[in-house]
mmCIF file of the N, C-alpha and C atoms, coordinates in Angstrom:
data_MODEL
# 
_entry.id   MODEL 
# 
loop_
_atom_site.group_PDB 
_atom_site.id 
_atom_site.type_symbol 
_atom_site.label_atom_id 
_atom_site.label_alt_id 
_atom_site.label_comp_id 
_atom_site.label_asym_id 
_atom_site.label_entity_id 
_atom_site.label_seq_id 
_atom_site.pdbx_PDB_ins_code 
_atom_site.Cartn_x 
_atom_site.Cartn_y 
_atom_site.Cartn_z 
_atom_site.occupancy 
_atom_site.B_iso_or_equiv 
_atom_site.pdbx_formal_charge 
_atom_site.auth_seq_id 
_atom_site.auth_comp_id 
_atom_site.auth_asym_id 
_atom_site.auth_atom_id 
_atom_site.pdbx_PDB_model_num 
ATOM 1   N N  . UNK A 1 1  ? 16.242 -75.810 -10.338 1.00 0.00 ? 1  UNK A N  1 
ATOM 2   C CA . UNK A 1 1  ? 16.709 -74.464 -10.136 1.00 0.00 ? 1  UNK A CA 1 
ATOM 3   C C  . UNK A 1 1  ? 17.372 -74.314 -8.766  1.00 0.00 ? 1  UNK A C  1 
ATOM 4   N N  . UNK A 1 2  ? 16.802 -75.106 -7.479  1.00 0.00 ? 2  UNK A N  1 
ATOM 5   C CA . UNK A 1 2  ? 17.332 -74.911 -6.368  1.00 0.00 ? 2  UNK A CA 1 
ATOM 6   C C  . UNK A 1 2  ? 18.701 -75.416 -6.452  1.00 0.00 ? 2  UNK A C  1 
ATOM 7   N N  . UNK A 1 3  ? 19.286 -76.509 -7.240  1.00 0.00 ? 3  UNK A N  1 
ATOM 8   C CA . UNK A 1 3  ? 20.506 -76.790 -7.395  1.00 0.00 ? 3  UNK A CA 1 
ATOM 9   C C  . UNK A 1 3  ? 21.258 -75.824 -7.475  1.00 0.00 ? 3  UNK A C  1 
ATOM 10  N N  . UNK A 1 4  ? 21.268 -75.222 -8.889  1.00 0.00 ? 4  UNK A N  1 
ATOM 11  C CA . UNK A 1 4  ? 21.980 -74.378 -9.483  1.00 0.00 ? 4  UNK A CA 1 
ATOM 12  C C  . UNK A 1 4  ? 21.809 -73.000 -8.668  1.00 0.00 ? 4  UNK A C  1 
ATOM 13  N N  . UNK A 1 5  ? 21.144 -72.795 -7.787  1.00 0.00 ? 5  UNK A N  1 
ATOM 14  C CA . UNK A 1 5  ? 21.275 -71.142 -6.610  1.00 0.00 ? 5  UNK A CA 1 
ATOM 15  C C  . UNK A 1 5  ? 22.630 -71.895 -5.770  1.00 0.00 ? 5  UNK A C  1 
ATOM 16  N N  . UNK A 1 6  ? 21.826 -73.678 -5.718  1.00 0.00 ? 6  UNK A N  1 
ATOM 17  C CA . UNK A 1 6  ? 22.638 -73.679 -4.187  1.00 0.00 ? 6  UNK A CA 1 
ATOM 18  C C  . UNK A 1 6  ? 24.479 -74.169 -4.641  1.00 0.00 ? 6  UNK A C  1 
ATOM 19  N N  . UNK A 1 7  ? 24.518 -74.339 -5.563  1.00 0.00 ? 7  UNK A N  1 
ATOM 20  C CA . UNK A 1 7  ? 26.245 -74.323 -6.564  1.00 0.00 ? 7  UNK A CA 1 
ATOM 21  C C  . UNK A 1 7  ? 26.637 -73.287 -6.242  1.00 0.00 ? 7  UNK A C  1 
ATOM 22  N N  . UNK A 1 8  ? 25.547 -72.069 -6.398  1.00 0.00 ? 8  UNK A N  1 
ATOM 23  C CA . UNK A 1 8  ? 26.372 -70.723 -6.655  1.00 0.00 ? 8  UNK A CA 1 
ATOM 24  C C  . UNK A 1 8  ? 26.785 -70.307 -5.528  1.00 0.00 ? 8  UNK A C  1 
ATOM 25  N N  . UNK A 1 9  ? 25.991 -70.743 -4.414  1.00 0.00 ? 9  UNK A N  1 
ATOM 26  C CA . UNK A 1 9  ? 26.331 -70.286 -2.849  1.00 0.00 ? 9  UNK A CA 1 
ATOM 27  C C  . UNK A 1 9  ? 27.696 -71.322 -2.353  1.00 0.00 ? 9  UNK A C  1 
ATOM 28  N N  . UNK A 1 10 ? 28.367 -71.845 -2.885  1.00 0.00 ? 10 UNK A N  1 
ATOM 29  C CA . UNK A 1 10 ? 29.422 -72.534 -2.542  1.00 0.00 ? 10 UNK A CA 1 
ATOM 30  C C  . UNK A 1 10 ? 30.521 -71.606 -3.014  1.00 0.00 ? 10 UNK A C  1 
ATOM 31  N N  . UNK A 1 11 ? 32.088 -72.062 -1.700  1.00 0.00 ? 11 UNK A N  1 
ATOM 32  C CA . UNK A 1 11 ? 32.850 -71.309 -2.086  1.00 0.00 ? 11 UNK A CA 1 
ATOM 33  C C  . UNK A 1 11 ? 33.186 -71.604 -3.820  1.00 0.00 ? 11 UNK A C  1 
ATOM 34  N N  . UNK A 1 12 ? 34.375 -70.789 -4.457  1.00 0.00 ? 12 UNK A N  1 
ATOM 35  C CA . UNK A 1 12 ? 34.514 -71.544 -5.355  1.00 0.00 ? 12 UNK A CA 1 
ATOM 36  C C  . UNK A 1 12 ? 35.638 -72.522 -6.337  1.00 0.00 ? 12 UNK A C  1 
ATOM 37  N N  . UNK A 1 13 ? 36.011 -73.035 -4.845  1.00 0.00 ? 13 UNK A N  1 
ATOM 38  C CA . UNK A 1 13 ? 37.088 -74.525 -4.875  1.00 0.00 ? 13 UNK A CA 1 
ATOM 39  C C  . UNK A 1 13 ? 35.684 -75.470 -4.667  1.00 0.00 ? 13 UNK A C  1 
ATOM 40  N N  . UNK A 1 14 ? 35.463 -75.032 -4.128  1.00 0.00 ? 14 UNK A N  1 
ATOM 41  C CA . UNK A 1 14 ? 34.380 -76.577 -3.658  1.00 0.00 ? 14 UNK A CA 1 
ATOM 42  C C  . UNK A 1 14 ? 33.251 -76.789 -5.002  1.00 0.00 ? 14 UNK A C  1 
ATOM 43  N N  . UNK A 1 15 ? 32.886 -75.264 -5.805  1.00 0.00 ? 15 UNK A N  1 
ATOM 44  C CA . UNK A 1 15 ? 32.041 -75.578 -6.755  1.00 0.00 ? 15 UNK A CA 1 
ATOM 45  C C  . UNK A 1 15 ? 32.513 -76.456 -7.793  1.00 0.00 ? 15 UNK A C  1 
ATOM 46  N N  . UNK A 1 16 ? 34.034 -75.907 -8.551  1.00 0.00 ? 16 UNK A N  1 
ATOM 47  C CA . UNK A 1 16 ? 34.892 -76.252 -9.043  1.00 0.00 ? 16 UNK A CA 1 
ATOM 48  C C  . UNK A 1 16 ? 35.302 -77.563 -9.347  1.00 0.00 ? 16 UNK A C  1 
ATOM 49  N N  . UNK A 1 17 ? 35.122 -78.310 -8.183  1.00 0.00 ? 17 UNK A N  1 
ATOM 50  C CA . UNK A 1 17 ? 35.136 -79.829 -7.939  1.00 0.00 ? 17 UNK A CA 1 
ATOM 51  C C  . UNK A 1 17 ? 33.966 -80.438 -8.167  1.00 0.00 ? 17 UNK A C  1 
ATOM 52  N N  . UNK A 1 18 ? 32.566 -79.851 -7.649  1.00 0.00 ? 18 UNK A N  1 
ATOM 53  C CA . UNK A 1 18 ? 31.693 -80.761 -7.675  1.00 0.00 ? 18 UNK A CA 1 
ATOM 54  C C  . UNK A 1 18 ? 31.049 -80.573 -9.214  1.00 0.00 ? 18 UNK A C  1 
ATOM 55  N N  . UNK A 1 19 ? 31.451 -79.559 -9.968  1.00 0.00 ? 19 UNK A N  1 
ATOM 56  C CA . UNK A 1 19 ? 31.145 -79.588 -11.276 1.00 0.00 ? 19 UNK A CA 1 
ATOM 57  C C  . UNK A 1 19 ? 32.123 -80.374 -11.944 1.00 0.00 ? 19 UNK A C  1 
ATOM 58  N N  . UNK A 1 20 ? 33.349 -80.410 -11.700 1.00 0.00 ? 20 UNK A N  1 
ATOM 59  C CA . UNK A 1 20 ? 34.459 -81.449 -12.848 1.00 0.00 ? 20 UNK A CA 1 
ATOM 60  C C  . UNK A 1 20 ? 33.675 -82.773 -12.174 1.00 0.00 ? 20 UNK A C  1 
ATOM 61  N N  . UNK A 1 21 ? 33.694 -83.288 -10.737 1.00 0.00 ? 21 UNK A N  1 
ATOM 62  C CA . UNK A 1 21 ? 33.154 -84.690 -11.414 1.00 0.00 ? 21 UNK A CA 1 
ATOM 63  C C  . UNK A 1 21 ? 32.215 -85.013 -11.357 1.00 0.00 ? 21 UNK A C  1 
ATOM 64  N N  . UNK A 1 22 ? 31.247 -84.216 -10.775 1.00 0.00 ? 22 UNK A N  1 
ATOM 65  C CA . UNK A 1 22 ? 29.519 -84.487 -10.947 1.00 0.00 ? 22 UNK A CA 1 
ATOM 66  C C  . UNK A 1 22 ? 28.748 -84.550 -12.155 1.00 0.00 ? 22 UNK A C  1 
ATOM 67  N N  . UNK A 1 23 ? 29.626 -83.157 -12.568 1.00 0.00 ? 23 UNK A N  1 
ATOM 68  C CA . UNK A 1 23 ? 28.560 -83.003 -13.499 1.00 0.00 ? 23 UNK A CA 1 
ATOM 69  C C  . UNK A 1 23 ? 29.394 -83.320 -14.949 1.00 0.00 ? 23 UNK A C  1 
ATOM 70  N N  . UNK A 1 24 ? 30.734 -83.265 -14.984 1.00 0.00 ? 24 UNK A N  1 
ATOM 71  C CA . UNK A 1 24 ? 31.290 -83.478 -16.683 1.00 0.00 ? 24 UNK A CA 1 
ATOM 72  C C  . UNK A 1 24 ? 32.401 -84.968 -16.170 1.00 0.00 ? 24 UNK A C  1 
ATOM 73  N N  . UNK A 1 25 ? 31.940 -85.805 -14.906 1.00 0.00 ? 25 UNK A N  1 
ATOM 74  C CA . UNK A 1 25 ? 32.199 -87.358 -14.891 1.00 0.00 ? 25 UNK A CA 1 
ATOM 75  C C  . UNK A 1 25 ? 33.499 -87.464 -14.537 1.00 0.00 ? 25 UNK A C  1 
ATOM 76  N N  . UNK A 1 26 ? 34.546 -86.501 -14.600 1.00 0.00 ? 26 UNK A N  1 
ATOM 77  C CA . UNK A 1 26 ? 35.718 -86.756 -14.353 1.00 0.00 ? 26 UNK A CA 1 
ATOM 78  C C  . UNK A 1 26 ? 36.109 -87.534 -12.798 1.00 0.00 ? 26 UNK A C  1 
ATOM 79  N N  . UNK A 1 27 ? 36.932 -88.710 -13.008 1.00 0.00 ? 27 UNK A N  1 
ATOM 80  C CA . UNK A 1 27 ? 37.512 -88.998 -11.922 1.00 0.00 ? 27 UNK A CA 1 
ATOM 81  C C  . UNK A 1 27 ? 38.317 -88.564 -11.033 1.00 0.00 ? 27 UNK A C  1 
ATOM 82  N N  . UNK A 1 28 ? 38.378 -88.714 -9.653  1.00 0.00 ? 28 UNK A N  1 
ATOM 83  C CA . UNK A 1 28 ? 39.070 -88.023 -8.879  1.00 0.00 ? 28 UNK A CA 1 
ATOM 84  C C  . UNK A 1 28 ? 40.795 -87.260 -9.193  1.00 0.00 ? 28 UNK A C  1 
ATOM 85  N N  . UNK A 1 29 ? 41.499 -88.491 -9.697  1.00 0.00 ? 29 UNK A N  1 
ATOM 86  C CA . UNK A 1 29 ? 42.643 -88.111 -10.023 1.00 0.00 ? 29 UNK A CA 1 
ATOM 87  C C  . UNK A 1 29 ? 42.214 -86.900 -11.264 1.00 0.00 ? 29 UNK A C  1 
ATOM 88  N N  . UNK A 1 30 ? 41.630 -87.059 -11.913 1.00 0.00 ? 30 UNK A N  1 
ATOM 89  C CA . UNK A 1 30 ? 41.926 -86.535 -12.906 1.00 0.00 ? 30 UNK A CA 1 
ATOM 90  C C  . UNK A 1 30 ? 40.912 -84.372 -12.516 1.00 0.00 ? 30 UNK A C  1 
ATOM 91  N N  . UNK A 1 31 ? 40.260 -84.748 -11.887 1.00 0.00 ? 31 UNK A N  1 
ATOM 92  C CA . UNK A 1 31 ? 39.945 -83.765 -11.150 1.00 0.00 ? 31 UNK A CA 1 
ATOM 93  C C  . UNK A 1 31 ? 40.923 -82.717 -10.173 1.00 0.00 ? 31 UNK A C  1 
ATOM 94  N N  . UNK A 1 32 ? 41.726 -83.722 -9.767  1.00 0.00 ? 32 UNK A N  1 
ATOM 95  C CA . UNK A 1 32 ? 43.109 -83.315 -9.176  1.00 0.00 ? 32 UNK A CA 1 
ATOM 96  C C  . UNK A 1 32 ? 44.222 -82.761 -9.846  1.00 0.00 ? 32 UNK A C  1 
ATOM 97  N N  . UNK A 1 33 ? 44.481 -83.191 -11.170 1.00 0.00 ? 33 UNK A N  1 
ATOM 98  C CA . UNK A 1 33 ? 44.936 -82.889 -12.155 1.00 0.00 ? 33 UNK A CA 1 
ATOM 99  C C  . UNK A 1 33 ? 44.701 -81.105 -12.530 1.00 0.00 ? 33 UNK A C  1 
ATOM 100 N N  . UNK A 1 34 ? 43.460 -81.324 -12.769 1.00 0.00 ? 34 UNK A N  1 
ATOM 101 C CA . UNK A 1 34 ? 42.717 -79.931 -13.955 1.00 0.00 ? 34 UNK A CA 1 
ATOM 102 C C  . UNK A 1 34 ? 42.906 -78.455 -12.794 1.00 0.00 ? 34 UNK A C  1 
ATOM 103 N N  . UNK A 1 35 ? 42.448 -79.266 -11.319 1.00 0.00 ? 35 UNK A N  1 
ATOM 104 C CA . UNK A 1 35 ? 42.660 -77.985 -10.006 1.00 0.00 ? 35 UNK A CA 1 
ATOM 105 C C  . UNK A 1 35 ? 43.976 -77.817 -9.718  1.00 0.00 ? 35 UNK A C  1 
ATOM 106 N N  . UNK A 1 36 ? 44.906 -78.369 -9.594  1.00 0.00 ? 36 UNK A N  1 
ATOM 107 C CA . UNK A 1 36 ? 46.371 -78.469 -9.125  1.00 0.00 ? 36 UNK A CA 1 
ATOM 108 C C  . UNK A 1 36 ? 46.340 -78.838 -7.590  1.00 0.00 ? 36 UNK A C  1 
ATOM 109 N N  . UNK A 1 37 ? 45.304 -79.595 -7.359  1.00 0.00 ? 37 UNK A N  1 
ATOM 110 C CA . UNK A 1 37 ? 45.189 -80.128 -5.370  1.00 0.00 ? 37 UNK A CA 1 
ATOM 111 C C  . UNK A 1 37 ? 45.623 -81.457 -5.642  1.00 0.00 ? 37 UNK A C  1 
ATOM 112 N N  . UNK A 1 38 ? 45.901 -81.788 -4.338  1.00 0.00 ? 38 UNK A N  1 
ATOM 113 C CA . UNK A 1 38 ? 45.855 -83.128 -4.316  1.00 0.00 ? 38 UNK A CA 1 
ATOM 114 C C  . UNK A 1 38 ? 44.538 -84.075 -4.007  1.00 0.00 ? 38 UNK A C  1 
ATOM 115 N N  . UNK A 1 39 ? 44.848 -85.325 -4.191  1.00 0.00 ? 39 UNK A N  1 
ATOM 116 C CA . UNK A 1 39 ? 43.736 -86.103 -4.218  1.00 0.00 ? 39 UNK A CA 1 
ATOM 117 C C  . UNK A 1 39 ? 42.921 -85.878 -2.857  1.00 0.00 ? 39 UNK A C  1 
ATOM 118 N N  . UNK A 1 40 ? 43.618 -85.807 -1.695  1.00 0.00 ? 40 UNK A N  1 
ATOM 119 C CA . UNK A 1 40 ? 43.296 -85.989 -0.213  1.00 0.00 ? 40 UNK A CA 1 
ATOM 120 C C  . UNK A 1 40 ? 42.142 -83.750 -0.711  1.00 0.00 ? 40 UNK A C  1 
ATOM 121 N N  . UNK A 1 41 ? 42.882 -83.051 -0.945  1.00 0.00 ? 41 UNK A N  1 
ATOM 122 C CA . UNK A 1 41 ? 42.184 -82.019 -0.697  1.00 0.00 ? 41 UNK A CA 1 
ATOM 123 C C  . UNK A 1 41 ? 40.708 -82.159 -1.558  1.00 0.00 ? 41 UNK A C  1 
ATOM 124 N N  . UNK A 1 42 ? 40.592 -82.909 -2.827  1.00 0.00 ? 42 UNK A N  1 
ATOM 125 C CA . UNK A 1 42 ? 40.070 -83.161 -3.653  1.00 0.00 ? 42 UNK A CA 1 
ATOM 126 C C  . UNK A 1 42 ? 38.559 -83.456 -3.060  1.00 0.00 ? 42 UNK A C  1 
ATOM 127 N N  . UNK A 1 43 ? 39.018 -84.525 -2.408  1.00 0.00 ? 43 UNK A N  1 
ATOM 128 C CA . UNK A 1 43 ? 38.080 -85.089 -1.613  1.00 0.00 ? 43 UNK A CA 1 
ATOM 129 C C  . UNK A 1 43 ? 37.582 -84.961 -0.404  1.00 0.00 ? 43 UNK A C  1 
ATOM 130 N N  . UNK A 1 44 ? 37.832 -83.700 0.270   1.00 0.00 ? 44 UNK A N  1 
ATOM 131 C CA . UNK A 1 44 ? 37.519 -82.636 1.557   1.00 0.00 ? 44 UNK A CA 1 
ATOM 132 C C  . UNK A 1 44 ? 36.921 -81.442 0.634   1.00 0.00 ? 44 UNK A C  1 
ATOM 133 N N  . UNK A 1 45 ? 36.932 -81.085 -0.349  1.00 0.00 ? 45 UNK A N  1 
ATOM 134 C CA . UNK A 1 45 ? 36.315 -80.129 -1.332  1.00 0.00 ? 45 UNK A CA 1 
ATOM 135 C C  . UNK A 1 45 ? 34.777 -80.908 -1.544  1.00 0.00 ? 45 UNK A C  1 
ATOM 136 N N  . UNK A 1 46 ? 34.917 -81.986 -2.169  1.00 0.00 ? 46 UNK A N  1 
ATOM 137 C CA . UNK A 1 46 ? 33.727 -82.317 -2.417  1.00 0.00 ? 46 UNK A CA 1 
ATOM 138 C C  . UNK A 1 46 ? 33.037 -83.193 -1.252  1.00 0.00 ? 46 UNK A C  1 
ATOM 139 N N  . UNK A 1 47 ? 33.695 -83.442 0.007   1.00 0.00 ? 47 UNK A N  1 
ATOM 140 C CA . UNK A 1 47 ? 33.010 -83.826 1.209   1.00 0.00 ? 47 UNK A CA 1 
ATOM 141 C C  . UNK A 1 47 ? 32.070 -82.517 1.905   1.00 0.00 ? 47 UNK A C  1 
ATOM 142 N N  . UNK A 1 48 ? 32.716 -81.539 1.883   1.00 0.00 ? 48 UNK A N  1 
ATOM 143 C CA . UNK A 1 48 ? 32.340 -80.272 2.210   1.00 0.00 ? 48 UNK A CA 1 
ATOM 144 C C  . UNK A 1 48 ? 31.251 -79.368 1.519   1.00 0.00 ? 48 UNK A C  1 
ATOM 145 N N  . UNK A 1 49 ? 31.350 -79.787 -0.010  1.00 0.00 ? 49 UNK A N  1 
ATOM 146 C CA . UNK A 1 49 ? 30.118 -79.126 -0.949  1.00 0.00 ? 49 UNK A CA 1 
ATOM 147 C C  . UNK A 1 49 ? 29.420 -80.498 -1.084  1.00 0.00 ? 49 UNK A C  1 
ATOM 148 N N  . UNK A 1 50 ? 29.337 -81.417 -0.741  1.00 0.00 ? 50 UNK A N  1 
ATOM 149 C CA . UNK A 1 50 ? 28.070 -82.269 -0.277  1.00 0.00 ? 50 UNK A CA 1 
ATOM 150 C C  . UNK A 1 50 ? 27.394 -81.834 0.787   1.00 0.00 ? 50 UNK A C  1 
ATOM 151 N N  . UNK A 1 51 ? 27.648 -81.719 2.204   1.00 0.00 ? 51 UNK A N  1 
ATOM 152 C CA . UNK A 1 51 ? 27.632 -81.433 3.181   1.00 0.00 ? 51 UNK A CA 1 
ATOM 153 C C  . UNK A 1 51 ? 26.939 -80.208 3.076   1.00 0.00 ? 51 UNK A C  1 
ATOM 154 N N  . UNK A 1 52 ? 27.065 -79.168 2.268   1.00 0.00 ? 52 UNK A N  1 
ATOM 155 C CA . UNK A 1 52 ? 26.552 -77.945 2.283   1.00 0.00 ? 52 UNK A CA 1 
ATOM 156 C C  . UNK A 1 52 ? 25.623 -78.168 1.476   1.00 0.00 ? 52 UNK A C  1 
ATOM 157 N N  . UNK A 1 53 ? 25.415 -78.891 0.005   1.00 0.00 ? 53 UNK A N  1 
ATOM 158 C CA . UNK A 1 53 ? 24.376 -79.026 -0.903  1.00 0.00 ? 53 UNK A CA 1 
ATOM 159 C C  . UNK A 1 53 ? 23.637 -79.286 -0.365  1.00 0.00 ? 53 UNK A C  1 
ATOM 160 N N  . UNK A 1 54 ? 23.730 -80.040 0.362   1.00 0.00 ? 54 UNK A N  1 
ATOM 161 C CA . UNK A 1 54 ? 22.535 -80.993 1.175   1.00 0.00 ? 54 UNK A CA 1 
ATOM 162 C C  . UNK A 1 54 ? 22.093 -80.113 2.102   1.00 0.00 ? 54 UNK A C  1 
ATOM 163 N N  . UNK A 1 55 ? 22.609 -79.427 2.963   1.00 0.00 ? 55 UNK A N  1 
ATOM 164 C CA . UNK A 1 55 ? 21.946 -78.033 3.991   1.00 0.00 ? 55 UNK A CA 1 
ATOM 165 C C  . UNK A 1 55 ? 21.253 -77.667 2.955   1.00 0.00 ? 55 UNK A C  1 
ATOM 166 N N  . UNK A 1 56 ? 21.683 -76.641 2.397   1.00 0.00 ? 56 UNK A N  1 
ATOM 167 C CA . UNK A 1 56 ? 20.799 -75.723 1.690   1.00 0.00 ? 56 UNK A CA 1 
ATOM 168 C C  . UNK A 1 56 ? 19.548 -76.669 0.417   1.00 0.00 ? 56 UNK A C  1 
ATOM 169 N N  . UNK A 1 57 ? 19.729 -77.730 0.357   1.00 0.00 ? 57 UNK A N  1 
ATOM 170 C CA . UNK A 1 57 ? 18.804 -78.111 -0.307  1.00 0.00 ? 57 UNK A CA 1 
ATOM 171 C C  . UNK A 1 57 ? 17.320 -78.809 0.584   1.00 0.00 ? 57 UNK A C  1 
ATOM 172 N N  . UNK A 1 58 ? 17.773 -78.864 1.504   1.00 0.00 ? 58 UNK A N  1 
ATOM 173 C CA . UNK A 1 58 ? 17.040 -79.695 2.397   1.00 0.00 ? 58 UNK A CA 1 
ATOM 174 C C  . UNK A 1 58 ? 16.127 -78.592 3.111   1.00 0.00 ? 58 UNK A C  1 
ATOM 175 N N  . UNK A 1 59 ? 17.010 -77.111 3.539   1.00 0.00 ? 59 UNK A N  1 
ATOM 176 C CA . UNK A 1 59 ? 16.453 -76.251 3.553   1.00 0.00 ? 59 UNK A CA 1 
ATOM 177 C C  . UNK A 1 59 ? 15.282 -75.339 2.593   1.00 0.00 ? 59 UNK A C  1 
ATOM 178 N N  . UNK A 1 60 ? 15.689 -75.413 1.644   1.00 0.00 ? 60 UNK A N  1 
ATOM 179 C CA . UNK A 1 60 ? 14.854 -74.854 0.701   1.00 0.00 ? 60 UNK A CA 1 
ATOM 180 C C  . UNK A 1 60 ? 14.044 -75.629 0.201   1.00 0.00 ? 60 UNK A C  1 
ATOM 181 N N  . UNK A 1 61 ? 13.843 -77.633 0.490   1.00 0.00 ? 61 UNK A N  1 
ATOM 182 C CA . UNK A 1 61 ? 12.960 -77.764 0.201   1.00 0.00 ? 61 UNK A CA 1 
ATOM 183 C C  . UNK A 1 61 ? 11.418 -77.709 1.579   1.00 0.00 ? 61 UNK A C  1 
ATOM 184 N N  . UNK A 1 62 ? 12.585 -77.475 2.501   1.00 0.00 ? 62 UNK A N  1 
ATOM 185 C CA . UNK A 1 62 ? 11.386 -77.621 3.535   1.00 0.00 ? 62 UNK A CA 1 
ATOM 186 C C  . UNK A 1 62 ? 10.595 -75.973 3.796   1.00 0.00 ? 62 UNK A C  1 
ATOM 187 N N  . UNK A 1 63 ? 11.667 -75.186 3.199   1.00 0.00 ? 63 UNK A N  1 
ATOM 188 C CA . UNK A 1 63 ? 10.984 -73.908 2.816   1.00 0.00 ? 63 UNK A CA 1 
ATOM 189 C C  . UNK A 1 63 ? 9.579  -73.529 1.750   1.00 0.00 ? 63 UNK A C  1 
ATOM 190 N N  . UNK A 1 64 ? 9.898  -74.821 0.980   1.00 0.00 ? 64 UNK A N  1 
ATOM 191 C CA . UNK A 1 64 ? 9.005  -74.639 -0.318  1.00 0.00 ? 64 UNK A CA 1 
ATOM 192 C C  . UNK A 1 64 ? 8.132  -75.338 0.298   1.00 0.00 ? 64 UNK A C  1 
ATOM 193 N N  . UNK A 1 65 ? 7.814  -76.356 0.771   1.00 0.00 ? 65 UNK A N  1 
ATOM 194 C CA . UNK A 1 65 ? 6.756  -76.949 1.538   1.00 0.00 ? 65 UNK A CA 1 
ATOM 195 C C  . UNK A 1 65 ? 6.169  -76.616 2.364   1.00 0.00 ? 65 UNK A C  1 
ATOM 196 N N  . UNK A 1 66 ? 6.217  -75.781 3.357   1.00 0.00 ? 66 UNK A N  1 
ATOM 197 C CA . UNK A 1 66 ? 5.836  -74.997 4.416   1.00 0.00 ? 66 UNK A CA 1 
ATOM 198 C C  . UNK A 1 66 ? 4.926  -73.913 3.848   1.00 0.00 ? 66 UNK A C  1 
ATOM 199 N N  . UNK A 1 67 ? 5.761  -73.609 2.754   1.00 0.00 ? 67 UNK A N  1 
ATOM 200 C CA . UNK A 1 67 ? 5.192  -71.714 1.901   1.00 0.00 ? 67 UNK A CA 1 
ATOM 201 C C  . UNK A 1 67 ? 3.815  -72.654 0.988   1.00 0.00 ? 67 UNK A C  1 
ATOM 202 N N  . UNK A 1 68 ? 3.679  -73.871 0.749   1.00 0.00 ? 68 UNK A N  1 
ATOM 203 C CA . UNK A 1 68 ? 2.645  -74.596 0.246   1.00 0.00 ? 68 UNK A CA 1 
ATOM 204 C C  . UNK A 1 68 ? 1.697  -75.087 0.685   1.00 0.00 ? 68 UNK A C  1 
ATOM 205 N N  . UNK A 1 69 ? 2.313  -75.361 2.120   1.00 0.00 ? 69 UNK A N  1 
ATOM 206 C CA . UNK A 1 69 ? 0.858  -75.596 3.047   1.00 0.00 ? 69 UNK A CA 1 
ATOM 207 C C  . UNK A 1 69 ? 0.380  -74.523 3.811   1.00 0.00 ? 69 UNK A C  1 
ATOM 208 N N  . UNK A 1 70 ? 0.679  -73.599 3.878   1.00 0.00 ? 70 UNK A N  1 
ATOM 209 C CA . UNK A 1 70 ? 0.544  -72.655 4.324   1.00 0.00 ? 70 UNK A CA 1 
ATOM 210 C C  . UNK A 1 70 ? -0.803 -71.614 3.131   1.00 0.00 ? 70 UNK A C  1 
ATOM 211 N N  . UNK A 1 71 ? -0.318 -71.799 2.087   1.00 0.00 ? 71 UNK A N  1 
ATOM 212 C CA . UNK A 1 71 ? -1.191 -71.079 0.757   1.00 0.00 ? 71 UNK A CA 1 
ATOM 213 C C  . UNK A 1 71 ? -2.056 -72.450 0.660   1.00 0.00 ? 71 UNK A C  1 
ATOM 214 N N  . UNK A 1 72 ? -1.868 -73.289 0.560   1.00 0.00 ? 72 UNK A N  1 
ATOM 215 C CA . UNK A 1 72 ? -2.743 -74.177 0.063   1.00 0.00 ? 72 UNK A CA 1 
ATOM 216 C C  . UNK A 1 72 ? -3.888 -74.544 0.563   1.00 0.00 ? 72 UNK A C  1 
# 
């Protein structure tokens, strides 16, 4: 579930990308294709919604862990 909040909190060029090839496999070119970017932007889209997935996931898991030892 934390995935799918933290997709939604991305702009949405960067979601756009990391769903054509993350999640339905498409290759870069062809990812480039379906958006109308080029390959070079292609790959600053999904450098950038890595970069952020990873914040906010790293965040929220150290959020969920904290809120667990804390109750626990």
């Amino acid at each position: 579930m934390a995935l799918v909040e933290a997709l939604r909190e991305l702009p949405p060029q960067q979601r756009q990308v990391v769903v054509l090839h993350h999640l339905l496999d498409l290759p870069l070119e062809q990812v480039a294709l379906e958006t109308g970017a080029s390959n070079g932007a292609v790959r600053t889209r999904l450098s950038r919604a890595r970069k952020a997935l990873g914040e906010r996931l790293t965040d929220r898991t150290a959020f969920t862990a904290e809120g667990a030892a804390h109750h626990g």
